[in-house]
N, C-alpha and C positions, 0 to 999 in steps of 0.2 A: 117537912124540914126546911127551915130559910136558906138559902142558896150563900154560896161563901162567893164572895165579888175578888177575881185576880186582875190582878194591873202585870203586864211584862213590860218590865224599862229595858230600853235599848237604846241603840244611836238612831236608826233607822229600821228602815223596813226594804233596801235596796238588796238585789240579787246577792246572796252570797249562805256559807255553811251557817253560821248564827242564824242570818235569817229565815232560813231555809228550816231549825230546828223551831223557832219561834213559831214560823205558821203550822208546822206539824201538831204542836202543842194545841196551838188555839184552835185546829180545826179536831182535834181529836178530844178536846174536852167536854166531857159528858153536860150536856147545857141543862139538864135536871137538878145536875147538882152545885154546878157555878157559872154565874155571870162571868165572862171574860174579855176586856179588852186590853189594848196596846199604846203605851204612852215611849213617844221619840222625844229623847232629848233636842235631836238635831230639826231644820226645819225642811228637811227634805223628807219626802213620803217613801219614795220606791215602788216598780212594779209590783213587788210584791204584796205593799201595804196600799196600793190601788187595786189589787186580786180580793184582798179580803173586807175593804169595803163596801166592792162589789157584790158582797157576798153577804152584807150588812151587818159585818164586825165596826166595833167606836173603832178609830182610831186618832189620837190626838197629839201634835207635833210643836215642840216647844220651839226657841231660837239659841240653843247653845252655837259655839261660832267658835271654839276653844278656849284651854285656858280653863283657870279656877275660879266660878262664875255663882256667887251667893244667891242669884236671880234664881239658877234651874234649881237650889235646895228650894228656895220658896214657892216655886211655880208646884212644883211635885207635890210638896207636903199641902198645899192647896187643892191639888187634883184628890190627893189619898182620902185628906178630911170632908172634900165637898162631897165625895164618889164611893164613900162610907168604905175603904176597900181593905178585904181582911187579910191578903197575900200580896205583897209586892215582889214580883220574881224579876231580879235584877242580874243584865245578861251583859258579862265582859265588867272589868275592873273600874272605868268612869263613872256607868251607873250604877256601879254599885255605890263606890264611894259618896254616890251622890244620894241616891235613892237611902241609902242606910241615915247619911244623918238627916235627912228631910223625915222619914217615920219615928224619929226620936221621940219619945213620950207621949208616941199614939197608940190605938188598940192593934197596926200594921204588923204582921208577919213578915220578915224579909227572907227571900230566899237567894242564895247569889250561883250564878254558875260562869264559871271562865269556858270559854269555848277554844282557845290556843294559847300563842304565848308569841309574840314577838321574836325577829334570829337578827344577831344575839340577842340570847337575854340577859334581863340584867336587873338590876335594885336602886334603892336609894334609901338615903337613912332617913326622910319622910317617913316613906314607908315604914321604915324597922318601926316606928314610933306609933303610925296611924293606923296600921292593919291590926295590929292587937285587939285594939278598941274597937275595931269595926266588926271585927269576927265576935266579940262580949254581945255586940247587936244585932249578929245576925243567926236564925235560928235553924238553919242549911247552906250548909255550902256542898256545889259538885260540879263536876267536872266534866269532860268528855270523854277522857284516857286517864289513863294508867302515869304517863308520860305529861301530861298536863298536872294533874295532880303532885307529881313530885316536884314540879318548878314551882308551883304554889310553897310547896314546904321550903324550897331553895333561895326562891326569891323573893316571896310574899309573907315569909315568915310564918306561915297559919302552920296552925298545927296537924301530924298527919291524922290524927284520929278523927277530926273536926270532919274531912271532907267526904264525900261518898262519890264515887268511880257510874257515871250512869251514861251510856255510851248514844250515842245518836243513831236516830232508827230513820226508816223512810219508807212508802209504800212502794213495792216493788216495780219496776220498768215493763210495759207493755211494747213489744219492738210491732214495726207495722215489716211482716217477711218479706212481703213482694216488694215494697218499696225497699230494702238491704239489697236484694237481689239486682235492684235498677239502679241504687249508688253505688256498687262495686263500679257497674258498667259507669256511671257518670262519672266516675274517679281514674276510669283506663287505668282498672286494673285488671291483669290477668285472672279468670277463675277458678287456679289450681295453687294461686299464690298464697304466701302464711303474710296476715297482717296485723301489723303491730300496732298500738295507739296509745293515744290518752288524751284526758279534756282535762282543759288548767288554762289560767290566765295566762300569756306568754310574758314573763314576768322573771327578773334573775331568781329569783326565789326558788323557783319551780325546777330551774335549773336545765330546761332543754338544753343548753348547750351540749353538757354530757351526755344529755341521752340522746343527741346526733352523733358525735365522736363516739359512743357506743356502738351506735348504729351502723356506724360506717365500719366497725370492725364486724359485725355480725354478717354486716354483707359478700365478706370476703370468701364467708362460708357458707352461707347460703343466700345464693345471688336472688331467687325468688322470693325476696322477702319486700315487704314496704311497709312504711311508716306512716301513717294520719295522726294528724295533729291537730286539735279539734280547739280552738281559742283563736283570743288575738288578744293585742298590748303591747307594750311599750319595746319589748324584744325582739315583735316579729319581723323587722326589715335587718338585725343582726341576726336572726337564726336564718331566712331566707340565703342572705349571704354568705351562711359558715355552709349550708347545703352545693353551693357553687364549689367552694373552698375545698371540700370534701368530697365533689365530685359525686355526691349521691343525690342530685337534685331529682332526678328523673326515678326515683326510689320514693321521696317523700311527698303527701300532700298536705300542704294547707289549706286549711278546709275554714278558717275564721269562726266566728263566734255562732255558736248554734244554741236555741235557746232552749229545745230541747235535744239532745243529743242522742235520744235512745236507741237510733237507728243506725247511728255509725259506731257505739258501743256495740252494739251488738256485730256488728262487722266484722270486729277486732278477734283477731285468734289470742291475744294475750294482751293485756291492757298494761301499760307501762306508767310508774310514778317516781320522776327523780328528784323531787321536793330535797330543798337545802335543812328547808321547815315542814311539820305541818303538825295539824290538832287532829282532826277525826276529818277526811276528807272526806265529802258526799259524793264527791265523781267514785270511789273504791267502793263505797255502799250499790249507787247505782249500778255498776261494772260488778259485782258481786252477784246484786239480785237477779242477772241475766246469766250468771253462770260462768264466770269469766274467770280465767287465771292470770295471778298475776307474777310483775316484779317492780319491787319498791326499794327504797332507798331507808336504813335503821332510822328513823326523824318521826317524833312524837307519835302518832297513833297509828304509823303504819305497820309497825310489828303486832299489834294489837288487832287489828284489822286480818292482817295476812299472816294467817298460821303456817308458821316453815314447814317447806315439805307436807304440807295440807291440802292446802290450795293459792301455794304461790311461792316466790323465792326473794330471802327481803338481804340487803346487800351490804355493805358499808356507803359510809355515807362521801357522797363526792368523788367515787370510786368509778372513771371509766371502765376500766381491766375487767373487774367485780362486775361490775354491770352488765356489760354485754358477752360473759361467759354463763352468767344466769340465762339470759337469755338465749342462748346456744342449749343447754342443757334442758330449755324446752322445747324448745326446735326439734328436738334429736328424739322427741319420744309423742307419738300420735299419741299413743296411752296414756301419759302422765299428763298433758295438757287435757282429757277428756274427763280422767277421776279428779282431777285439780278441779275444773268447771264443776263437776256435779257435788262437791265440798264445798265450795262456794257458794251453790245457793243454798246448799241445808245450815252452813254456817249464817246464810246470811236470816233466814226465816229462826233460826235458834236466838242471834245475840241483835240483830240491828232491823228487822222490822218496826213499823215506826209505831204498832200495838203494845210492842215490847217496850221503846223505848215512853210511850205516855204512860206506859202501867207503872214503870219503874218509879217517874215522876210521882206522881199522882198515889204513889207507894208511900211518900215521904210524909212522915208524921203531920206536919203543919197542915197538907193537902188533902189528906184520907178525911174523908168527909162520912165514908159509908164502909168498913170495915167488909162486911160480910159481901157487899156488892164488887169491890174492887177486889177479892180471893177470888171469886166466880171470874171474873173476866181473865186476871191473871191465867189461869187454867187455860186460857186458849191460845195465851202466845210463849209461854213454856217451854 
């Protein structure tokens, strides 16, 4: 059988959840049955798309720069007709729109998938005019959430029937014990203490501020508590200061940007997300597949992610009060935080393993290459 050749158009290949699902895809696609490489509109590479050269995936990097640039239609549909290629999977709204009219009147498949949505969101009447036409050209569209998908309908005008809900998977987090056990201690933290966390950009987005002014009411009630905070960004010399401000500094650590974090996730007695925004966060995934309980803030895919009263507690959004009473209410029960954790990982091996989440892909009509071969494998991540 000839092998089906996929291209994934992106911006880049730098650290983030898009591209974080892009190498999942590429490293998980069965090489029997498709050639696959990765074409960057932008001219920056990324570690990431240095990891998988390494590894000796094509990867090839145009020079978009911003703006509406008839250059990257031609570059692309040059790359598609030289490079015979029979799927183009086109990731976030730029390349699609780009990648969609560069396959125009070729043998190309396009597939498109939005991975978030910008806060606020919002439209334009471009759009109302252009997305029509571009969904008539393209032969999938999906999403990451639930929540994603409906802002598509809201502000992208596609139609809801058109899209399909295919959720982000990832392979599960390997924690190294004895080294958790030696970062408590390099953290001076007490070893009877409940520690709270999370990993995020420090970014207004993300919204730490609330969830120190949480914090600082949770402490009132349970003084053995502390907070890790696992990023860095543009916020963190104001949330350092609101820590002073609040008198809880000797409570919180900043811990700066770790590039794998699975060792201080796993530290965490409850892993905390007060995102303003978010699409399918892969820190909830990771923090998931160690067995973690959470609480989150209602914002795109975290209600989808954290089954209420399952394995975790999801809030109003922007809600100090809300926020750090969730958090009391797991504090308050050994048991509920232990069945939370062990629903968390069965939820996470059920819906967001990243076997699950290539099957589903690779499910998708354009892509099913081997009907009977991809039912068999289905059956294992089930």
């Amino acid at each position: 059988m000839t092998k089906k050749k996929i291209v994934h158009l992106t911006y880049d290949m730098r650290i983030g959840g898009t591209e974080t699902v892009i190498k999942n895809l590429v490293e998980g696609t069965d090489k029997a049955l498709f050639d696959v490489e990765i074409l960057c509109i932008e001219p920056e590479l990324g570690p990431f798309g240095q990891q998988l050269l390494d590894k000796g995936y094509n990867i090839t990097n145009l020079n978009w720069l911003g703006g509406f640039d008839r250059e990257v239609i031609k570059n692309i549909r040059q790359f598609i007709k030289k490079h015979d290629i029979d799927i183009l999977h086109c990731h976030q709204y730029t390349p699609w729109v780009y990648g969609t009219l560069a396959a125009t009147l070729t043998k190309t498949k396009v597939i498109f998938t939005e991975h978030g949505r910008f806060y606020p969101d919002s439209s334009s009447w471009k759009r109302k005019l252009i997305n029509p036409i571009l969904v008539a050209m393209t032969d999938h569209i999906t999403t990451i959430s639930k929540a994603t998908k409906q802002a598509l309908v809201k502000y992208e005008f596609i139609p809801e029937s058109k899209i399909e809900v295919i959720y982000n998977g990832i392979e599960p987090l390997v924690p190294d014990i004895d080294a958790v056990e030696r970062l408590k201690s390099d953290l001076k933290i007490p070893h009877d203490a409940k520690i709270l966390g999370t990993v995020a950009r420090l970014d207004p987005i993300k919204n730490q501020t609330m969830m120190l002014r949480a914090f600082a009411q949770v402490l009132k009630e349970y003084p053995n508590t502390f907070l890790v905070i696992v990023g860095d960004g543009e916020e963190r010399t104001n949330l350092e200061n609101l820590t002073d401000t609040l008198d809880i500094r000797n409570h919180v650590r900043f811990v700066g940007y770790i590039a794998k974090p699975v060792n201080h996730i796993q530290l965490m007695d409850i892993f905390l997300l007060s995102s303003l925004s978010e699409g399918t966060s892969m820190t909830l995934l990771e923090a998931m597949s160690l067995g973690k309980p959470f609480v989150v803030t209602n914002v795109g895919g975290n209600p989808e992610v954290v089954n209420e009263y399952n394995n975790g507690l999801v809030t109003q959004n922007d809600n100090c009060g809300n926020f750090s009473f969730a958090i009391e209410q797991l504090l308050l029960s050994e048991g509920t935080l232990n069945n939370y954790g062990e629903n968390s990982r069965s939820r996470f091996q059920d819906n967001f393993c990243r076997s699950k989440m290539v099957y589903n892909y690779f499910s998708l009509k354009t892509l099913k290459a081997n009907k009977n071969q991809y039912d068999r494998e289905g059956k294992d991540v089930k």
